[in-house]
N, C-alpha and C positions, 0 to 999 in steps of 0.2 A: 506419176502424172500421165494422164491419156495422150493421145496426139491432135485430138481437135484442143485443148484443153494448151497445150504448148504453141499450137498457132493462136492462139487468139489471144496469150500472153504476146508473143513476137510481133504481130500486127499490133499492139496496145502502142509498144514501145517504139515501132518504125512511125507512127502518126506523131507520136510526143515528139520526137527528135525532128518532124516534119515542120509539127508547125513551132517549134522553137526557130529552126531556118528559117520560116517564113515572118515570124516576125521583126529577125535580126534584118535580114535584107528589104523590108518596109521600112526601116530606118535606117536604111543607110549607117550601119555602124559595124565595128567588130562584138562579138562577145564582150559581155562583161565576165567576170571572174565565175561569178555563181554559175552564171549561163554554159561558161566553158565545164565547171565542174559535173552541169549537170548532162550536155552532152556527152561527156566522158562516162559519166553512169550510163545511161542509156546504152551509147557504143559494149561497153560490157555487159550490159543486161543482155543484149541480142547476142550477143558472139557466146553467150550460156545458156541464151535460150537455141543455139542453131546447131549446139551442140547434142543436147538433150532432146532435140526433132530429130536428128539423122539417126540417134539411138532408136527412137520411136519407131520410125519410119522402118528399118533395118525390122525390130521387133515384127512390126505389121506384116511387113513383106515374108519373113520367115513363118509367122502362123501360118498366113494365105496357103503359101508353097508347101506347107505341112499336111499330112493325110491327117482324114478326120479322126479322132478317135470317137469311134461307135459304143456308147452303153449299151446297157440290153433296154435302154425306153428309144434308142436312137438320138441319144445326145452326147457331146462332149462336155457341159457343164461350164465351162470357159465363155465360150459365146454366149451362150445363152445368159448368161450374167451380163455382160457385156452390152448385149440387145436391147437390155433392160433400159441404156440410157440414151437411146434412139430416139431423137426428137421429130415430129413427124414435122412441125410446124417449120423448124429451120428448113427440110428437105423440102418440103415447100416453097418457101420462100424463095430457095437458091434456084428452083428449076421457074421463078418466074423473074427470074433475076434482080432479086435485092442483093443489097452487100450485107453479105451473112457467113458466117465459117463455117457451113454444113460439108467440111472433109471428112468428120466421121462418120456424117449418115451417108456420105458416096459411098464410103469404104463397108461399112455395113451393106448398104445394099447392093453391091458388087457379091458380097459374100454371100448373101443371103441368094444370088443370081446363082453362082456359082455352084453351090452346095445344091441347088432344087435341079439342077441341070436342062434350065429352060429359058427363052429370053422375057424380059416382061417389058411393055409396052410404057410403063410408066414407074414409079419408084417402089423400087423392092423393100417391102417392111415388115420385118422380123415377126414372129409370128408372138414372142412374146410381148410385144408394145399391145395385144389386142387382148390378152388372156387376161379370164374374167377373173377378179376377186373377191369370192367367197367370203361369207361371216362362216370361222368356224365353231359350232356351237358344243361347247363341253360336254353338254348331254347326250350329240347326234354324234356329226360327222370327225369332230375332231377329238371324243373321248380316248381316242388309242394315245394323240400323241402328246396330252396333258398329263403329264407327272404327278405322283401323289406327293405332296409334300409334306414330310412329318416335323410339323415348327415343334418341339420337344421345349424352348422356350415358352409357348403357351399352355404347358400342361394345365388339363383341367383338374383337381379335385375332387372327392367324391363330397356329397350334401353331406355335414356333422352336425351333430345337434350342437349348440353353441356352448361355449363351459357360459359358467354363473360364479362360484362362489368366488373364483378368481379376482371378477371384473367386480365384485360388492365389496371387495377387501374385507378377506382374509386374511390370518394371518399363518406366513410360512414361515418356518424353521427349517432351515437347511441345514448339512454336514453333521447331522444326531449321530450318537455313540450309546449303542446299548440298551437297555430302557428306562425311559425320562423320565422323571418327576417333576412334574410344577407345582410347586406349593401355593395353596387356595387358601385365604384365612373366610371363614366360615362366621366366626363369630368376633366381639370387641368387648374391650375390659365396659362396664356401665359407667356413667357419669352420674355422682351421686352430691346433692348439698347438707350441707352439716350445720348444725350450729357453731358459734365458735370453741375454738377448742376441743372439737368434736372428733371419733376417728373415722374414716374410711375405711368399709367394708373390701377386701381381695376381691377382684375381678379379673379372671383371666379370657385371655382372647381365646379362640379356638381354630383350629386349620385344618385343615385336609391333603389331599396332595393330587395332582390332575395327573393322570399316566397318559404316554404314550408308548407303544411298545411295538416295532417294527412289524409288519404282515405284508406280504409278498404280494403283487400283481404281476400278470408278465401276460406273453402273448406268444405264438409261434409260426412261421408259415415257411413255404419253401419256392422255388422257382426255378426254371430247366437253366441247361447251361446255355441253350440255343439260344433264351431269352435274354440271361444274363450277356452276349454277345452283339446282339442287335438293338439291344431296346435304347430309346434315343428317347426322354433322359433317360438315364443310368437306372437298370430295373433294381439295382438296388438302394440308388437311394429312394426311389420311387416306397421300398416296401419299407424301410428304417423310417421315411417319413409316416406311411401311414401305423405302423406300429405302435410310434410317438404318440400321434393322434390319438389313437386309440388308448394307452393307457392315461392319455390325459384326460379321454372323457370320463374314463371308469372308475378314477379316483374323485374327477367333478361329482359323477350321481353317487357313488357312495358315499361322499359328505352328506348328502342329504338321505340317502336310503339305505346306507352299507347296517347288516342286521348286524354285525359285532361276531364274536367266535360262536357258533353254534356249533354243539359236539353232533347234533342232525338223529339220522338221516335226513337229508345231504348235512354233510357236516360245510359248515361253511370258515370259514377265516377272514373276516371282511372288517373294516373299522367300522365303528358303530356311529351311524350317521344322524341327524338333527332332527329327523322325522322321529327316532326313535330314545331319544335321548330321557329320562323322566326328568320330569321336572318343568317341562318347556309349554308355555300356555298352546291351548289349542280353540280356541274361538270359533263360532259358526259363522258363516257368511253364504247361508245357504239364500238367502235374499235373492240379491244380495242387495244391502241402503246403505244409504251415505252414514246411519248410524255404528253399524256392524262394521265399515271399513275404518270408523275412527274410535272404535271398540277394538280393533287388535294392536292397533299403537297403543291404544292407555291402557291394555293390559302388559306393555313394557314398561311405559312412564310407572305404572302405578307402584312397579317394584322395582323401581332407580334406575332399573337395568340399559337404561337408554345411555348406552357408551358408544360415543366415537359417532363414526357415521350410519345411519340406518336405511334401509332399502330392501324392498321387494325382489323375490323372485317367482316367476308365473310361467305356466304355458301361454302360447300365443292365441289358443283357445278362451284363456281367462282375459286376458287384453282386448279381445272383440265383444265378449261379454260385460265388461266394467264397460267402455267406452260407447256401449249401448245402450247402457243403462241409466235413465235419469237420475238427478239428486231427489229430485221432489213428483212425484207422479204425476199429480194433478196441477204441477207447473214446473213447464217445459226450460222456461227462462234460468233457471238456477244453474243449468247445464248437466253434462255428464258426468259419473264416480269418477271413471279415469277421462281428463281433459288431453288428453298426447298421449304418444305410445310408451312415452320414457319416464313417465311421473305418475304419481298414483298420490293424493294427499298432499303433496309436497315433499315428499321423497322418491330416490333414483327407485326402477323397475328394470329388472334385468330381463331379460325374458327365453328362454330353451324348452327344446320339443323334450328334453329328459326328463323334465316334468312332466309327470303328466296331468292331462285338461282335466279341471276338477278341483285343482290342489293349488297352493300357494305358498309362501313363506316371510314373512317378517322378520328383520332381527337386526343388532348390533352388528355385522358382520366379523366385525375382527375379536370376536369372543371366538369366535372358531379356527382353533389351532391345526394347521396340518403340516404336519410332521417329516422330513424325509431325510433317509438314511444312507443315500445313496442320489445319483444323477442313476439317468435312464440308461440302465446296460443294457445294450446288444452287443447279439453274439452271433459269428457268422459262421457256418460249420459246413464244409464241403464234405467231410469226410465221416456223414450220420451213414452207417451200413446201408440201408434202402436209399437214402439221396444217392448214395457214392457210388452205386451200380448202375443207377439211371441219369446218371450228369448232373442231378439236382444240383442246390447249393440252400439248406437248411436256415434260416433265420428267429433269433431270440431275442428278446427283450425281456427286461423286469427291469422293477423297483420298489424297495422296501419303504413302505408310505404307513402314518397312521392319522387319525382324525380324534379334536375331542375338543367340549364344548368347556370353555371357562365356567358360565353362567349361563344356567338352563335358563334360566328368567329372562335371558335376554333374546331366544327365540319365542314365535308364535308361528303354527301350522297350523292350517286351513286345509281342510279336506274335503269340505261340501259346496262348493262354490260350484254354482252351475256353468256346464261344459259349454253352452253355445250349441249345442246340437241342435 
């Protein structure tokens, strides 16, 4: 606590004990109990506060009496703090004689006298009560002394193209062993009527079997060790996250685009995706009309194949295209192919740039089986010969995935659907 700062608690407390006397002896009375207690407080509040003044007082005195300590700007940094709470209007006041407790601006401009070694005709005031305050502006004056701050909490992301068949339900199969068969029955015993007493002809049902058979994705990258040290978040989960990303898009587009094993050149290992599947209706919607978009649904209805829930998948190309497009040409009122960006006829519409503008997709979604034989391994390897010289620290991922369609009938691909260009 300062020392103007502990007289002006001690003057509080000599006025309070003032006029409590003054009102006991306006009535002619002794104290009452409270009265007596609360003089007694008081008496101890001063006799703590007259304490902690001669402490002050002592301090004051010993700075004064102290040689300056000179920085190299010519300050000691104490005072100067100090000055900061030099009130011009008390020192004021006091030199026109109000009753005010400007002892600290005496004591200040005593110092302030002192230290300039000259006399001044009227009140000495600190030169920092006058020092101008600056906007400093990030850009200009004060970009040295603004810190960059790397929030690691708001990592940003890179743009991904969005999955699809995920969000239309799919269907996955986890923890697979080896390579899988699903049995298809293909065909059904006939229903036949007879006379009475008549026999029935054998009719046997017929089956097939759906494979799926492990194929490998993965991905690779590396990063210094200096990075791995600083990087704020952690550069490694930074890369395991994006890795992840990554083989999750590349199994998304290869349900729909994956060629299947091609012995090549290039020879490829990819599951064989829904674009390529035989079987799967392929309808024009080079229009495109309201007839041709409700011409790829009844080419599902038309062959049963409408299971479960059904829904669209498009470029964001074909969504500005449909939602452009009237129902009726020559009348505007019937509305738009697509009315919203998330429905198309009355079914969900997924929409990813991994399509590309042009193309579409219809179908049952959960006819499409995707397979996995494994969770996403990464591998983290310091010790690859070329990383291991250079501080690197190597990074792997895979996982063995495969893709396969129950019932080609229950897709339809679009390929001609104008792009919006």
């Amino acid at each position: 606590m300062k020392l103007h700062e502990i007289q002006e608690q001690r003057s509080a407390a000599v006025t309070a004990m003032r006029a409590l006397a003054d009102k006991v002896e306006a009535e002619t009375r002794d104290y009452s109990a409270d009265e007596e207690k609360r003089h007694s407080d008081l008496k101890a509040e001063i006799t703590s506060l007259d304490v902690k003044l001669q402490r002050a007082k002592d301090l004051a005195e010993a700075e004064r009496s102290a040689p300056a300590i000179i920085a190299s700007n010519g300050r000691d940094g104490a005072f100067e703090d100090r000055a900061r709470d030099f009130s011009i209007t008390k020192a004021i006041a006091a030199k026109i004689g109000d009753d005010v407790d400007a002892a600290f601006e005496r004591e200040m401009s005593q110092e302030v006298a002192r230290r300039s070694g000259r006399k001044f005709q009227g009140i000495a005031v600190p030169d920092e009560v006058f020092q101008e305050k600056r906007t400093l502006l990030a850009g200009s004056s004060a970009a040295d002394l603004i810190p960059n701050v790397h929030r690691g909490d708001l990592f940003i992301d890179r743009l991904r193209s969005a999955l699809v068949v995920g969000r239309l339900g799919a269907t996955v199969l986890d923890n697979l062993v080896g390579t899988v068969d699903i049995p298809k029955q293909t065909g059904s015993s006939t229903a036949q009527w007879v006379a009475e007493d008549g026999s029935l002809t054998e009719t046997d049902a017929s089956f097939t079997d759906v494979n799926l058979t492990p194929k490998t994705v993965g991905a690779m990258t590396s990063f210094s060790r200096r990075t791995l040290i600083n990087a704020v978040p952690s550069i490694e989960q930074l890369v395991r996250r994006d890795l992840a990303a990554v083989i999750a898009s590349s199994i998304d587009a290869k349900a729909l685009y994956g060629e299947g094993i091609v012995a090549g050149p290039p020879a490829k290992n990819e599951p064989l995706g829904v674009s390529k599947v035989s079987g799967i209706a392929t309808p024009s919607m080079a229009g495109p009309t309201w007839a041709e978009v409700l011409g790829v649904i009844a080419e599902i209805q038309g062959d049963d194949a409408e299971i479960g829930n059904m829904g669209w998948a498009m470029n964001p190309a074909a969504v500005a295209t449909l939602r452009a497009t009237p129902k009726d040409e020559t009348n505007g009122g019937e509305g738009f192919l697509m009315e919203g960006p998330g429905n198309l006829a009355g079914y969900a519409a997924a929409v990813s740039t991994a399509i590309p503008a042009g193309e579409l997709f219809f179908g049952a979604w959960s006819q499409l089986l995707i397979g996995y034989w494994s969770g996403t391994d990464i591998l983290v390897n310091p010790y690859e010969t070329t990383a291991y010289a250079k501080g690197r620290v190597m990074v792997r991922v895979m996982r063995d995935v495969d893709v396969a369609v129950r019932h080609a009938e229950s897709f339809a691909y679009v390929d001609d659907l104008a792009d919006g260009s």
